[in-house]
ROKOL-59882 format. One record per atom (N, C-alpha, C, O): residue in one letter; x, y, z. Coordinates in steps of 0.02 Angstrom, whole numbers, plus 50000, padded with zeros to 5 digits. Example, Ala and Ser with C-alpha at 12.3 -4.5 7.8 and 13.67 -1.06 7.14 Angstrom:
residues 2
a506604971650390a506154977550390a506604983550390a507124983450423s506424988850354s506844994750357s506455000250394s506705005750402
//
This chain:
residues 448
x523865591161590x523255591461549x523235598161511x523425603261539x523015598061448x522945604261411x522525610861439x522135609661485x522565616161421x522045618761446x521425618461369x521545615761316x520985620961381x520235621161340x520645623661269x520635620161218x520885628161273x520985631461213x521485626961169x521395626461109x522065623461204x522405620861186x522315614561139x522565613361084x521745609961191x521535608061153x521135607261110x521225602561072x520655610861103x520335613161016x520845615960966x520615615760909x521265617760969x521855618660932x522125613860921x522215612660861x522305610260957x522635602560925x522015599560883x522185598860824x521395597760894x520815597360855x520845600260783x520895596460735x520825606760776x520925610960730x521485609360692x521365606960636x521995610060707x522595608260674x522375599960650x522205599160591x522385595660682x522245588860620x521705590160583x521685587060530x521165594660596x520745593060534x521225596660473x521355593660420x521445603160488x521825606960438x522375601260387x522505601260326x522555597560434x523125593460393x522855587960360x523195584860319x522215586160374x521965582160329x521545585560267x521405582060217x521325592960271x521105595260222x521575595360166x521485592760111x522305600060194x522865600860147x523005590260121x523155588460064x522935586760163x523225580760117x522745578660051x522965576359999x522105579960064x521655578760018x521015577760018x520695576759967x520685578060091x520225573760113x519555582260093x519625587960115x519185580560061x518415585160048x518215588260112x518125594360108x518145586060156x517905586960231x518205582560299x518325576660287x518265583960339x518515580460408x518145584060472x517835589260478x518315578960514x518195583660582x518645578260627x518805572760605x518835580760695x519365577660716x519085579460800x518955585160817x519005573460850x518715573260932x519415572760960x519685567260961x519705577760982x520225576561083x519635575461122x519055577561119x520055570161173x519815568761225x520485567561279x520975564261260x520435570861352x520945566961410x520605567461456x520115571261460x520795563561500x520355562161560x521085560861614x521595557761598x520975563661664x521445561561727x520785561461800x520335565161821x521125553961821x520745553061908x521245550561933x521795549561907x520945548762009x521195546462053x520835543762091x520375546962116x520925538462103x520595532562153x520915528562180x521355524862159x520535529562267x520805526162336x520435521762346x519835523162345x520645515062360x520035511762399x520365504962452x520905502062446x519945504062494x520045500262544x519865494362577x519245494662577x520065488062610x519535484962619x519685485762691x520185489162702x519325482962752x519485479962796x519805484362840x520105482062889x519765493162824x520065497362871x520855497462863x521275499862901x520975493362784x521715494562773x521565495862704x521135493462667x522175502062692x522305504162624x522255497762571x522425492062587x521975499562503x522165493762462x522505495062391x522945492262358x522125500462384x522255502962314x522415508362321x522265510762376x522855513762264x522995520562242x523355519262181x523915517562162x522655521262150x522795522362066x522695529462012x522135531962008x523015531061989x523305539661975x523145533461889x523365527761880x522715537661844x522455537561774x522495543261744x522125547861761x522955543961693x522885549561628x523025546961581x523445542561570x522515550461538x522575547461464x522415552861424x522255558361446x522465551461365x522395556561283x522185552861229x522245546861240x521985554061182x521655550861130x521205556961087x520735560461106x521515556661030x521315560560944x521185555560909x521525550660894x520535557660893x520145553860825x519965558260775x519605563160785x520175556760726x519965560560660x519605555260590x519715550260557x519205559960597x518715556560511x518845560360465x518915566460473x518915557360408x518985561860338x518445556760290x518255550960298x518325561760241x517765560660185x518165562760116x518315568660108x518325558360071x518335559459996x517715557259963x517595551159963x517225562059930x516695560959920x516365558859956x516235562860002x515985551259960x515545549259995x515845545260037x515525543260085x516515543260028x516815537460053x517405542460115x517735547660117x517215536460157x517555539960232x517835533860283x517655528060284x518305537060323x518535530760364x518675537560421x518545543560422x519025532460470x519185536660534x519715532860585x519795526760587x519965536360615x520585531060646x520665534960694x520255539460705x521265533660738x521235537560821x521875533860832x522075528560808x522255540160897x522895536360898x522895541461003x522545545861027x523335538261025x523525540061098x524385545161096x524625548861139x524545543961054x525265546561032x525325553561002x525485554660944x525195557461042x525345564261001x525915568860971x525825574860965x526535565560951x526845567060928x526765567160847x526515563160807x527075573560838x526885576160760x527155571660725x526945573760671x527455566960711x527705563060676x527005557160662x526755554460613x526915557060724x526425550860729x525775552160698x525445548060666x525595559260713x524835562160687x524865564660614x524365566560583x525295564560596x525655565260501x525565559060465x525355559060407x525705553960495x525555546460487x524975546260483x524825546160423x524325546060533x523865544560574x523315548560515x522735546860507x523655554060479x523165558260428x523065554460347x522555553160315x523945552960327x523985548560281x523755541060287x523675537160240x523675539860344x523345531560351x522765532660332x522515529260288x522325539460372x521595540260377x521295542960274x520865545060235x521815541260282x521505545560184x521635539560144x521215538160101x522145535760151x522255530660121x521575525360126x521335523560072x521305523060181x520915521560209x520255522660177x519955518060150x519975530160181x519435530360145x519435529960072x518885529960044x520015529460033x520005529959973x519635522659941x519285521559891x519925518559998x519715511359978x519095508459996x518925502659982x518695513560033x518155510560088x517585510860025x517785513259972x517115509360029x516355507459991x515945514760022x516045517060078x515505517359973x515155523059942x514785524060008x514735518960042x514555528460029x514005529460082x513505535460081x513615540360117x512995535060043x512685539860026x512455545260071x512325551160059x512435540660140x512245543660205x512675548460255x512485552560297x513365546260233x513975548360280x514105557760264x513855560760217x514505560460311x514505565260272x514685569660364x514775566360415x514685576060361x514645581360425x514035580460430x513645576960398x513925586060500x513215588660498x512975594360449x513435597660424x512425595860434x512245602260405x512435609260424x512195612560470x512885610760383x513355616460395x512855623360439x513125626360485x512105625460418x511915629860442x511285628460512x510835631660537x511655620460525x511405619660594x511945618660642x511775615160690x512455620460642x513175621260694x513085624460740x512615628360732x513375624760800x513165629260844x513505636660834x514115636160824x513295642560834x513585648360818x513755652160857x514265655560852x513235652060915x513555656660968x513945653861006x514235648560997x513965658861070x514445654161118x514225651061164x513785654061194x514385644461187x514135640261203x514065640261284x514535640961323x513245639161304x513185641161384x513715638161435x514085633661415x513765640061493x514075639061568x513515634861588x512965637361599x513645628161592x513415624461641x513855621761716x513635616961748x514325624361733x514505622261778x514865616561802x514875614561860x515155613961751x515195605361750x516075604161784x516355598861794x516385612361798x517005609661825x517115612861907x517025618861918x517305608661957x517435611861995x518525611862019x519055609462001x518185616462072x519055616462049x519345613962102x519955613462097x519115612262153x519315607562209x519675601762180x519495598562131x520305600862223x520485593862178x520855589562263x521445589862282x520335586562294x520745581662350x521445577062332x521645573562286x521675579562398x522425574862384x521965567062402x521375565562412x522645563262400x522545557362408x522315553562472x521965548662486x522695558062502x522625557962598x521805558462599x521485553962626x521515563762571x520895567662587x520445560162556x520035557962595x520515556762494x520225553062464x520045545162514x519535541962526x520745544562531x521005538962591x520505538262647x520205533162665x520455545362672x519955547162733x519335545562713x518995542262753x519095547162659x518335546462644x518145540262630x517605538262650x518525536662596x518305530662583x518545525162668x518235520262688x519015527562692x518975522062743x518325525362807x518215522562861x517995531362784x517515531962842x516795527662810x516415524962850x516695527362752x516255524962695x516205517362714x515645515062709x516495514962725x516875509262736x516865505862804x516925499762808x516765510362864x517025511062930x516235510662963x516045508463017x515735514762891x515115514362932x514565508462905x514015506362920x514985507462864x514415499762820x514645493962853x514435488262841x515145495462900x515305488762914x514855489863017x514655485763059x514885495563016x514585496463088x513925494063101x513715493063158x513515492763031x512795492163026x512715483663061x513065479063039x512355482863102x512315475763134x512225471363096x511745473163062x512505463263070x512245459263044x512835459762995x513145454462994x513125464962950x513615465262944x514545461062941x515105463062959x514305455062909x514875452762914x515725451362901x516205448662929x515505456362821x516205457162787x516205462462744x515645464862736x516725465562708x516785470262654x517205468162592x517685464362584x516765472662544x517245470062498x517585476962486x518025477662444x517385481762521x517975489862529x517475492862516x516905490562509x517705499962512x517665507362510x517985512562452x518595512662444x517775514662434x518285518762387x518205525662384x517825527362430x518365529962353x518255537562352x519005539662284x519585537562281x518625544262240x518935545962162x518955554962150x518705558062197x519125557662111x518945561262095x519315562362021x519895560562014x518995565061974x519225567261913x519255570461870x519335564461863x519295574761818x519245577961769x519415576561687x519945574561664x518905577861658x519045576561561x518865580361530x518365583561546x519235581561473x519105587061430x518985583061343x519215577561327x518485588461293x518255586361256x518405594261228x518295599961250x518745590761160x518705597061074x518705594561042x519085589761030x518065597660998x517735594560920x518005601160876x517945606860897x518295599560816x518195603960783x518265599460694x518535594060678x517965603760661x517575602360620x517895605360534x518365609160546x517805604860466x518135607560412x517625612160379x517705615360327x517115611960417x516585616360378x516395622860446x515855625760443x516875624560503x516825628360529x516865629760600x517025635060628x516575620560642x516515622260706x517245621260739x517715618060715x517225623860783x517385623560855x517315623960910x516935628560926x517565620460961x517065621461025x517615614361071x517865609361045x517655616461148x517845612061206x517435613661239x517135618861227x517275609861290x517145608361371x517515604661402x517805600261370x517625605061472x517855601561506x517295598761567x516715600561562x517555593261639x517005592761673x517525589761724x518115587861718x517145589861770x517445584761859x517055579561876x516535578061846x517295576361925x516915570761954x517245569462020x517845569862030x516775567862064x516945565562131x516205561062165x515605562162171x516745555062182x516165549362206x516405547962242x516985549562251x515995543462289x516145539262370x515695531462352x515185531562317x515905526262376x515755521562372x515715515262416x516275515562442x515505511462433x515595506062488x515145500062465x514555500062446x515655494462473x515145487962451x515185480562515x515755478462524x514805478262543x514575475562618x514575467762591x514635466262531x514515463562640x514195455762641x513785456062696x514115458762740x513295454762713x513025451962775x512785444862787x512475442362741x512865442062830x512625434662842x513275431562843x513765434962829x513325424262863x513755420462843x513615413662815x513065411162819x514235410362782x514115405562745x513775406862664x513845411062619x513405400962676x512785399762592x512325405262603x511975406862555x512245409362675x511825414762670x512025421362678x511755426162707x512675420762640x512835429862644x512295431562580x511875428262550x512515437362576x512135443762555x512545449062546x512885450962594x512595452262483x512755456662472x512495464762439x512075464962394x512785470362464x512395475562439x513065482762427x513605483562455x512785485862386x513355491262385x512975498862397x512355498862396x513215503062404x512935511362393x513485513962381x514015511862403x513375520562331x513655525162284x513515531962262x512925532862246x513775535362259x513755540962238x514255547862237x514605551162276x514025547762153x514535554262114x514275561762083x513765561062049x514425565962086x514345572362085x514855574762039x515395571962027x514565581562009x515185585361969x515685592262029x516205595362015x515245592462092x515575596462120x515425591562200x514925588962225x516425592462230x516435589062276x515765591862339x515505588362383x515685596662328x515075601562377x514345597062382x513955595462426x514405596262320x513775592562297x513705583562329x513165580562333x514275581262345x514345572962367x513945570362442x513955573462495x513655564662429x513255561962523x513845563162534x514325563062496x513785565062627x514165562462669x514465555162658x514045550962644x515105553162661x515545544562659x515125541962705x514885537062676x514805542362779x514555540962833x513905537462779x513865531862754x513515542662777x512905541762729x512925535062705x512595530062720x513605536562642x513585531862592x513685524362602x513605519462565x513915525062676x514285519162685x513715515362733x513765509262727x513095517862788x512575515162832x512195514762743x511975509262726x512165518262714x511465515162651x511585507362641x511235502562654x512295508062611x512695500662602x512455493762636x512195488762611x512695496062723x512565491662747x511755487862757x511555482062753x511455493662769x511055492762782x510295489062734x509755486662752x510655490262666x510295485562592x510605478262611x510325472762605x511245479662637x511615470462628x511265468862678x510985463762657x511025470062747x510685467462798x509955465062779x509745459462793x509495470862738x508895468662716x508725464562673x508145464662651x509205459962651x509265454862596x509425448762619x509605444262582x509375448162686x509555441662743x508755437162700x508355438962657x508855431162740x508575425862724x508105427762690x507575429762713x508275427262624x507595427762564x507165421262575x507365416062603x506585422462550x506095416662543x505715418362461x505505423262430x505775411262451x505455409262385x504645411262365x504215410462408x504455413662305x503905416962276x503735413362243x504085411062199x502975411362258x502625406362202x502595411362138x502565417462137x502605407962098x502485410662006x501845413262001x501335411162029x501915417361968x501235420761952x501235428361921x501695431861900x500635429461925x500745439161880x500385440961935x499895438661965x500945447861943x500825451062018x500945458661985x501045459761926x500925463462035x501275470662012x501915469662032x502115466462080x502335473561975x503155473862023x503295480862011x503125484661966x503725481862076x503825488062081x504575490662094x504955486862125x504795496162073x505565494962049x505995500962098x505915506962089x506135500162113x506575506262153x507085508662110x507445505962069x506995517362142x507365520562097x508135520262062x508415523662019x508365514162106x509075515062082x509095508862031x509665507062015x508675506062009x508665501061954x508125503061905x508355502761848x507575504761905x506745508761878x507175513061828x506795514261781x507815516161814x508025521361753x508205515661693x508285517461635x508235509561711x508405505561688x507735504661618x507945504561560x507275504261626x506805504861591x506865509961533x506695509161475x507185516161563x507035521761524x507605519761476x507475520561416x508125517561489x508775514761462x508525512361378x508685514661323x508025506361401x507575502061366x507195506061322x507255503661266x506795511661322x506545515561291x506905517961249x506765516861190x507545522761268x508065526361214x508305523061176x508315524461116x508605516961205x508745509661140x508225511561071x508355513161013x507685510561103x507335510861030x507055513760981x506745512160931x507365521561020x507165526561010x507845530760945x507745534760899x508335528060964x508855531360924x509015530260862x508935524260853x509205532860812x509155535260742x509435529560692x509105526960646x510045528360708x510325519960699x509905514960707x509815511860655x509535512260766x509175507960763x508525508260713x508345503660677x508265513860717x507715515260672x507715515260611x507205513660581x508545517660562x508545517960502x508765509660511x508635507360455x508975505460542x509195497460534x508505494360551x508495488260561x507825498660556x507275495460563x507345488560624x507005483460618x507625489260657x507905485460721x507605487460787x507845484260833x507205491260801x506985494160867x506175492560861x505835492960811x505995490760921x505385487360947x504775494660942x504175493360948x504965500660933x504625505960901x504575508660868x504365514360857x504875502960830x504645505960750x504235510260726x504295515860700x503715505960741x503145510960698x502455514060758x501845513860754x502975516960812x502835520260853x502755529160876x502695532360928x502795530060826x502895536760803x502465539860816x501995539260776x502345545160878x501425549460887x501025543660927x500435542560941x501585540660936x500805534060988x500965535461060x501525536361082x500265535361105x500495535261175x500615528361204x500255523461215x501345529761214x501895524561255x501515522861316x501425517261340x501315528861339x501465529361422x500675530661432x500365532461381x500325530061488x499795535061522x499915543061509x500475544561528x499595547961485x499495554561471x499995558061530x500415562461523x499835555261578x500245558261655x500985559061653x501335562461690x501185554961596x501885553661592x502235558861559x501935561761514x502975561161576x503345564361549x504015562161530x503915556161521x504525563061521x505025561561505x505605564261463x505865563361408x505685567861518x506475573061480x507065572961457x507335567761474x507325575661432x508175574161392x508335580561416x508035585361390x508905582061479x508975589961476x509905592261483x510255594061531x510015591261422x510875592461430x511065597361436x511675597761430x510695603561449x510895608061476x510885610061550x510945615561577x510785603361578x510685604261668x511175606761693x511695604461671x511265612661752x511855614061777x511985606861822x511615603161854x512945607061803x513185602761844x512995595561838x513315591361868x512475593961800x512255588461773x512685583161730x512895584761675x512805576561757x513365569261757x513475570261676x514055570161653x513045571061643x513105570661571x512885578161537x512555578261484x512955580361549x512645587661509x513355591361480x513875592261512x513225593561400x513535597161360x513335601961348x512765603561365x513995608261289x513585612561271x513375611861201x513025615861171x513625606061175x513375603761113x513445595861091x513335591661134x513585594061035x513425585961022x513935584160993x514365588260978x514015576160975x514605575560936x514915578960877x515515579160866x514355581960833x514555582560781x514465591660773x514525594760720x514315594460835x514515602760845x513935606760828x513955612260802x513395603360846x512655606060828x512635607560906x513005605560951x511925612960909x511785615660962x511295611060989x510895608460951x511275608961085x510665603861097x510175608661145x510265614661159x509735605261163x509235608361205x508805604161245x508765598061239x508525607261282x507895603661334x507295600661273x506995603361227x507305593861302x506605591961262x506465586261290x506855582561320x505675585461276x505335580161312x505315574961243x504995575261190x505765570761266x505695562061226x504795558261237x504495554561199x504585561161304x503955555461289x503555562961341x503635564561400x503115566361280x502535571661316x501935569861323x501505570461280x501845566861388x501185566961403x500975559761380x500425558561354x501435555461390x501125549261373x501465548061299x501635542161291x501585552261244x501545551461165x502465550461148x502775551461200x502855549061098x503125547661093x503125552761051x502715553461006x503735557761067x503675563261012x504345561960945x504395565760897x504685557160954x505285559560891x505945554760900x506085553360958x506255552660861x506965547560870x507485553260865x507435558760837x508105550060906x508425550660919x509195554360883x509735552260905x509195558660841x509415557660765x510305560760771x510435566560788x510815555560754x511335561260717x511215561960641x510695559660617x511695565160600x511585568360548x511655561260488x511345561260435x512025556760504x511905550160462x511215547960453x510855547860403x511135546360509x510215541560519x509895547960489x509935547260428x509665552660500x509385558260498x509185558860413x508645558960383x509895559160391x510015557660308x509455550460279x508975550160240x509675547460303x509375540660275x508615540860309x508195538660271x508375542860365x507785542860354x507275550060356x506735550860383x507715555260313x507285560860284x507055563460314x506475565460304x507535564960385x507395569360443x507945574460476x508525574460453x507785577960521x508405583360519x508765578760607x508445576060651x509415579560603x509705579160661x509455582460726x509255588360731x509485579260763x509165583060835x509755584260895x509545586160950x510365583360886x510815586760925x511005579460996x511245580061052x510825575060970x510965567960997x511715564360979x511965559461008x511985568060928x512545563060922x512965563260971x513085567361015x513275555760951x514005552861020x514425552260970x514325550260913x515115554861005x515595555860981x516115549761033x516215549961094x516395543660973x517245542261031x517825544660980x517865549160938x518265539561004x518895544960977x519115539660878x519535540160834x518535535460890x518465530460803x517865530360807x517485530560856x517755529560726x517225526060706x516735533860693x516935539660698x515865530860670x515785537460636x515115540060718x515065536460768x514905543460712x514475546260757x514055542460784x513885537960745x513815542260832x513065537360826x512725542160891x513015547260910x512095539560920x511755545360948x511495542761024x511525536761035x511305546161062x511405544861135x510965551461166x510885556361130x510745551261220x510555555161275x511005558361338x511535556261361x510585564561357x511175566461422x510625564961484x510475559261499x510335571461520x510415568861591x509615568061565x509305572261532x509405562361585x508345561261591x508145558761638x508355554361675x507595562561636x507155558561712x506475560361676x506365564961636x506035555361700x505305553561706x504955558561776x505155558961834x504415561461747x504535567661790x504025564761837x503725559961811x503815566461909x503555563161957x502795562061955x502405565261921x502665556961995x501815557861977x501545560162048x501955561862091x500885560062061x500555561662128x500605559462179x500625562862230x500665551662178x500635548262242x501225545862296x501695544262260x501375545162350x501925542662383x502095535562355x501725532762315x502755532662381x502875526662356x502385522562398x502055518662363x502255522262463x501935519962504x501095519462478x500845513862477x500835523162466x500105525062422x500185518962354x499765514862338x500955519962321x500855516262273x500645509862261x500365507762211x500925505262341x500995501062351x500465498362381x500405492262380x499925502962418x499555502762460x498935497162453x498725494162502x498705496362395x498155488962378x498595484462335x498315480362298x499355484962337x499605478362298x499395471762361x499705472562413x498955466262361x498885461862394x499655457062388x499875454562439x499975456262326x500465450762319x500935453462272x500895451362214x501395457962287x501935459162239x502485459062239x502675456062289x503235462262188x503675461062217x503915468562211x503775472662166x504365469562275x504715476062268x505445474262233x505785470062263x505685476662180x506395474462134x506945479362139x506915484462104x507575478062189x507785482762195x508635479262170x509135481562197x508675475362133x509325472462083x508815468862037x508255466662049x509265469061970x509115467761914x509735463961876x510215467161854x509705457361869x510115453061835x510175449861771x509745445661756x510795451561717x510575449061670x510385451661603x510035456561615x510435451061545x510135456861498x509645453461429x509665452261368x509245453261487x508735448461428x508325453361393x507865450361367x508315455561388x507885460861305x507955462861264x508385466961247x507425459561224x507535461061152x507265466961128x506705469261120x508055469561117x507815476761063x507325478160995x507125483460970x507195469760975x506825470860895x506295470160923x505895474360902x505955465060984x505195464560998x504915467161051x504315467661062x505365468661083x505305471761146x505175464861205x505015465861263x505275459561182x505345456261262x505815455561307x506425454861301x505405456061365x505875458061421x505705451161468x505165448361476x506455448961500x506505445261538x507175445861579x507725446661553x507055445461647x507735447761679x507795444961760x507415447661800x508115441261777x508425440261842x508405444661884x508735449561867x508065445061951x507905450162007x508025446762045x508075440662038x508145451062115x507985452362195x507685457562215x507565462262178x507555457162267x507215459962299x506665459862379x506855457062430x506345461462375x505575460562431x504885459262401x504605461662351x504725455162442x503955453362435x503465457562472x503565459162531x502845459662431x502555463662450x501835461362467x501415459762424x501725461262528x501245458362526x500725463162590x500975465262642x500155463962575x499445467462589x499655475862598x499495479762643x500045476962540x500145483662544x500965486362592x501165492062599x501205481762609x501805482862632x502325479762637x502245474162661x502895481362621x503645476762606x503645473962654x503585476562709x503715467262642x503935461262708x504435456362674x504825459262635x504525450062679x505215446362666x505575448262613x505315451262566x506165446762614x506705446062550x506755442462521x506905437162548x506655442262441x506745436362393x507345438062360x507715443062366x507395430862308x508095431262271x507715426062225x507145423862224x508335425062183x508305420662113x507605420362075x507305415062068x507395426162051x506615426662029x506865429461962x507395432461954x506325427761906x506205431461865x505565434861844x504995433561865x505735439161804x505155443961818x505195446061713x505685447861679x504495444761692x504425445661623x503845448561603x503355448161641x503785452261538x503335453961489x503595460661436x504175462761428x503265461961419x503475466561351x503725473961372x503565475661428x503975476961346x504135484961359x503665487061352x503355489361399x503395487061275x502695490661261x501975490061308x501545494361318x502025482861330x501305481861370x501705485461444x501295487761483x502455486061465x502575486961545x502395494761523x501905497161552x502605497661492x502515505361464x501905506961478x501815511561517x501525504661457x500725505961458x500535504461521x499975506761531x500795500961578x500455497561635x500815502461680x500575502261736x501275506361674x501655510061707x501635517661749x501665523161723x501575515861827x501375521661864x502045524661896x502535521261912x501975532761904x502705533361950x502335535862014x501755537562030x502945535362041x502595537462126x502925546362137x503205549062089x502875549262188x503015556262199x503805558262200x504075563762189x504045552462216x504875551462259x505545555262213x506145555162227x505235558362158x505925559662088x506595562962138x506605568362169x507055558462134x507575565862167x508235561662119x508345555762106x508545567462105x509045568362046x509695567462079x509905570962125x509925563462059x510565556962093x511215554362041x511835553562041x510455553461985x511255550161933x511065555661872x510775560961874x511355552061820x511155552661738x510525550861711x510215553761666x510345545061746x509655544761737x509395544961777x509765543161823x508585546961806x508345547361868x507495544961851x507215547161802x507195540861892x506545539361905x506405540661969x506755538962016x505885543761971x505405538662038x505325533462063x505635529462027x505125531062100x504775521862124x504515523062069x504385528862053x504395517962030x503965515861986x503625509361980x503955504161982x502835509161972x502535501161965x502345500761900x502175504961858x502425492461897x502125489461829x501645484661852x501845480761895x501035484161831x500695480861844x500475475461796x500395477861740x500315467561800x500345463061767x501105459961747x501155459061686x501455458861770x502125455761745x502005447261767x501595445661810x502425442261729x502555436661760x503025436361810x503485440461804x503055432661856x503665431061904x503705424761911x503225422861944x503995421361898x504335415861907x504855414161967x505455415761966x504615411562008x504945410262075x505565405162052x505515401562003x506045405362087x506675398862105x506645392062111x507155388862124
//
């Protein structure tokens, strides 16, 4: 693998060679990534898979007209080609009034913060082997427990250099290390299945395999003989490892593309309160050690902490420097970069920040609801916002989780669940995205 410097230099160098071929402006993304992943079923080895890869993408602009191409082959012969294809290319492409870099005197200038995102631990394979067959060893110990579908344990590292014809430069690199285990319980027409997971940027930072592997079992056990839910509008309430899912739903319609394609269900949501006043909702890519956090954006602008939804209100879309253009607004340090194609815009690490009450409190006068802890299916519409989606879960009934259901659906709007939407106290920071328990109150459910 390159080191940092190395590769922003290879970066650098293709934009240079597409300036000298002809191209007005360019900018050019490295990316490599190397892991490793063990996994197991049944207390026997199954897998060991060793992944590296590379990939340069470069865009060029003659006038307004631009194309972009990407190749895995880094030989100079090949990336000499790969410059003359990419110019040939835009010469022929159709006008784009919108296309273009970012605004030269919003680049990032200084140097770009230490977040922490690499560690330098790197487990052998042996070490990987061990964790996942203990992961594995304890989801299957959980009573009721009938089968596995394995265990696994990874670790990895990728590196990212943007550099740019109007000035930037800039790499980061990052790690990863996860543990994993996925269970059956029951037998026959009444198994049940459940998994637990979890990844970190520093191995220090990972559950115990033990941990990961009794959570496992112990979801596939609580999902034994579901019973059927009459139809009706009840509160549902979402547990945290599906509830970010919502917020997912929110940024959809929030980002700069959708908005200039007048395609997003918030349109003309601009300054309106989404949420109850209580509500917050952060974008913070500068989190240390944080799954997604940079020190800048696709297109080499500087990003920052900001609240997407303050206090209930919907403060601003999502913008790279295209959309931004077309709808007469400045970029906000959102763009996504792959290794083709032109920018488009995205979020790093967010969470919905906690509210007052326990999950238990939350739940406490639901007479008839459901607790939703899988989510099946991808029924929502991004232009109107309806939502409809395949669940499991628990039935909640006089204030406390009792049986397990399955094959339910559960419906109504983003905008009306938004507005009906309480969080409970529980926030703890796990993934990329993070919620609380969260309730919606008024939904349909439709029983099996």
């Amino acid at each position: 693998m390159l080191s940092l410097d190395e590769a922003q230099s290879r970066a650098q160098d293709l934009v240079g060679a597409a300036r000298k071929a002809g191209a007005d402006a360019a900018d050019a993304i490295y990316a490599c990534t190397a892991s490793t992943n063990v996994s197991v079923r049944l207390g026997a080895l199954e897998d060991v898979e060793r992944s590296e890869g590379e990939e340069i993408g470069l865009r060029v602009f003659i006038g307004q007209r631009s194309a972009s191409i990407s190749a895995s082959d880094m030989n100079p012969a090949t990336l000499a080609t790969l410059v003359d294809r990419c110019i040939a290319m835009a010469r022929e492409a159709p006008e784009d009034p919108y296309a273009g870099l970012a605004p030269e005197d919003r680049l990032l200038k200084k140097r770009p913060p230490s977040l922490d995102l690499t560690d330098e631990e790197e487990p052998e394979p042996a070490a990987l082997r061990e964790r996942a067959l203990i992961a594995e060893e304890a989801a299957r110990s959980v009573p009721g427990i009938t089968n596995s579908e394995g265990g696994g344990a990874s670790n990895g590292r990728s590196q990212v250099a943007l550099a740019t014809s109007h000035g930037f430069a800039g790499a980061y690199a990052g790690t990863s290390h996860a543990t994993w285990a996925s269970v059956l319980a029951g037998t026959g027409a009444d198994m049940q299945r459940d998994h637990a997971s979890h990844s970190v940027r520093h191995l220090e930072d990972l559950d115990d395999a033990e941990a990961v592997g009794i959570r496992a079992g112990q979801r596939a056990v609580a999902r034994l003989n579901p019973v059927k839910v009459e139809s009706g509008v009840m509160p549902v309430i979402f547990d945290p490892r599906i509830g970010s899912s919502l917020l997912g739903h929110l940024i959809g319609g929030m980002v700069g593309p959708a908005i200039a394609r007048r395609s997003s269900f918030l349109l003309d949501s601009l300054g309106e309160a989404l949420f109850d006043s209580a509500i917050t909702i952060i974008d913070d890519p500068l989190l240390p050690r944080g799954m997604r956090s940079r020190p800048f954006d696709g297109e080499g602008l500087p990003v920052e902490r900001r609240a997407l939804i303050d206090r209930g209100v919907l403060t601003g879309w999502l913008m790279d420097s295209a959309s931004a253009r077309q709808l007469g607004l400045e970029p906000t340090g959102h763009a996504s970069r792959g290794g083709s194609g032109a920018p488009g815009a995205s979020i790093t690490n967010v969470h919905m920040e906690a509210g007052t009450i326990s999950p238990g409190d939350l739940m406490a006068d639901v007479k008839r609801g459901l607790y939703v802890t899988e989510l099946i299916g991808m029924g929502v519409n991004g232009v109107t916002g309806d939502y409809s989606r395949g669940a499991a879960g628990f039935l909640i009934e006089n204030g406390a989780v009792a049986h397990a259901v399955s094959e339910i659906t559960i419906a109504s709007n983003l905008k009306d669940m938004f507005r009906a939407l309480t969080p409970a106290s529980d926030l703890s920071f796990r993934y990329a995205m993070n919620v609380p328990t969260l309730r919606v109150d008024g939904m349909t459910v439709a029983g099996g």
